[in-house]
N, C-alpha and C positions, 0 to 999 in steps of 0.2 A: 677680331672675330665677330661673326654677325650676330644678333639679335635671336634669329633659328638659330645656328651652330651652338650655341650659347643653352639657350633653351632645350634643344637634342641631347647635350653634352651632360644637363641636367636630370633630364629624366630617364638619363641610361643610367645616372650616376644612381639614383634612385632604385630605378627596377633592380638592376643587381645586388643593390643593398639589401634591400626586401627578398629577392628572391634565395639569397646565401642565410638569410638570418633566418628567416623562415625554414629551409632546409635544415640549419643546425638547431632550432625548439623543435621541428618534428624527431630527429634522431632522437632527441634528447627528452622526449614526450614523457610525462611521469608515469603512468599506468597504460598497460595493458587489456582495462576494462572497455574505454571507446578511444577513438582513434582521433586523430589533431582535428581534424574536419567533422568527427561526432561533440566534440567538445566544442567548437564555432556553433554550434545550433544549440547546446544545450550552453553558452555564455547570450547567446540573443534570446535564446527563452527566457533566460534567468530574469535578464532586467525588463522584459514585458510586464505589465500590469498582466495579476495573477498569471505569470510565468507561463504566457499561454499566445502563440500568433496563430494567423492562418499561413497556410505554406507559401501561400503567394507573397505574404508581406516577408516572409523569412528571404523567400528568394532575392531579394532586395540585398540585404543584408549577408550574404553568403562569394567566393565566388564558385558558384558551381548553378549547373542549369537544373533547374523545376525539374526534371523527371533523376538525376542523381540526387538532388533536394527530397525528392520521395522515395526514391530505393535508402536512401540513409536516414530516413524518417522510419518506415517500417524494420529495419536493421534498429534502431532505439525501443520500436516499441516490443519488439521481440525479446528484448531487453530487460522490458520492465522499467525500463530511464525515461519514456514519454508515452502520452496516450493521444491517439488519436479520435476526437470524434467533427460528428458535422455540425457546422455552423450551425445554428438556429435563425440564426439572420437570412441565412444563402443554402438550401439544402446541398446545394451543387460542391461549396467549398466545405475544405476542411482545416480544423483545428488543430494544433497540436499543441499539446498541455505538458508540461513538465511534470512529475513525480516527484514527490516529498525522495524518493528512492534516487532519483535521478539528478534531483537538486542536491542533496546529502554529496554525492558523486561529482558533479560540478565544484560543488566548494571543497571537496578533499584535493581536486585535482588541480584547483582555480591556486590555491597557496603555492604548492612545485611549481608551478606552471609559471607562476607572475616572478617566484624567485630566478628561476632561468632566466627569463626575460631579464630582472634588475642587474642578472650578470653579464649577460650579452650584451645588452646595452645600454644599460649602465654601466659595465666597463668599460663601455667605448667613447663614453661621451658624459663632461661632468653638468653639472644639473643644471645652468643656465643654459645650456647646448641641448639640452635633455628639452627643455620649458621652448627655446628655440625652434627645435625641431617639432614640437607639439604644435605650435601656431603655424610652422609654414605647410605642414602635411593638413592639419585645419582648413585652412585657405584655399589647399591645393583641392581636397575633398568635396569644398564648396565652391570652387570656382571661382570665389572671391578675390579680388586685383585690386578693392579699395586701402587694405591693410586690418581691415577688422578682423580678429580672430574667429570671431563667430560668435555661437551664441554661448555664455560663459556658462549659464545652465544648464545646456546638453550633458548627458550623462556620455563618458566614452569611454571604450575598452578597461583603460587603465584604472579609471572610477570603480569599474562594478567589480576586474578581478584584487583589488586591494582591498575596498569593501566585503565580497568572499575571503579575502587571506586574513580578514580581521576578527 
């Protein structure tokens, strides 16, 4: 088998992964207060210094485009989960800040949320496959081909929702 075959064979094996597991944490989402994709913005606020990005840098960090990044931004703050104001830096851009209301709400939700997860997959995979699959999705994330995991001090998903489930 080629080298491509090989590699294609790979990141179907992937997408489908992600995109089945992903579908069973949304069915399986712990509350009804915001939605798997309001809880993705309110886990990247969380771990911002003061719990606070501008939209542009969220969008980064999301997959969904800058203007569903803003309809579910104002859907939050209607909420009372985030407040919006404007940069002081860029009158142009805006901020959006997380809620002591909003964060209380992320870390209620962040515990269910991360135990799903250790069942899904952590069921499916025991902890050096677990540690395994952290450094090649790493790598994969970075581009990286040298074999470095990356930077060991990066904070990711797993870090901030365990540190909330604590």
């Amino acid at each position: 088998m080629s080298e491509t075959a090989v590699a294609v064979g790979a990141w179907e094996a992937l997408f489908r992964a992600q995109v089945s597991i992903m579908r069973e944490l949304n069915a399986a989402f712990p509350t009804d207060d915001i939605s798997f994709n309001e809880y993705d913005v309110l886990f990247n606020l969380s771990s911002q210094p003061e719990r606070r990005a501008r939209i542009r840098d969220l969008t980064r960090h999301l997959l969904l485009t800058q203007p569903s990044i803003s309809r579910l931004v104002d859907r939050l703050a209607s909420k009372g989960v985030v407040e919006k104001q404007t940069d002081p830096g860029d009158g142009r851009g805006i901020i959006v800040a997380l809620t002591d209301h909003g964060y209380d709400l992320y870390r209620r939700t962040a515990v269910d949320h991360a135990a799903a997860i250790r069942r899904r997959v952590g069921g499916s995979l025991d902890h050096d496959e677990l540690v395994t699959l952290t450094d090649l999705c790493t790598r994969l994330r970075l581009g990286d081909t040298t074999g470095d995991p990356g930077d060991p001090g990066a904070t990711t998903r797993a870090d901030a929702e365990v540190g909330a489930a604590s």
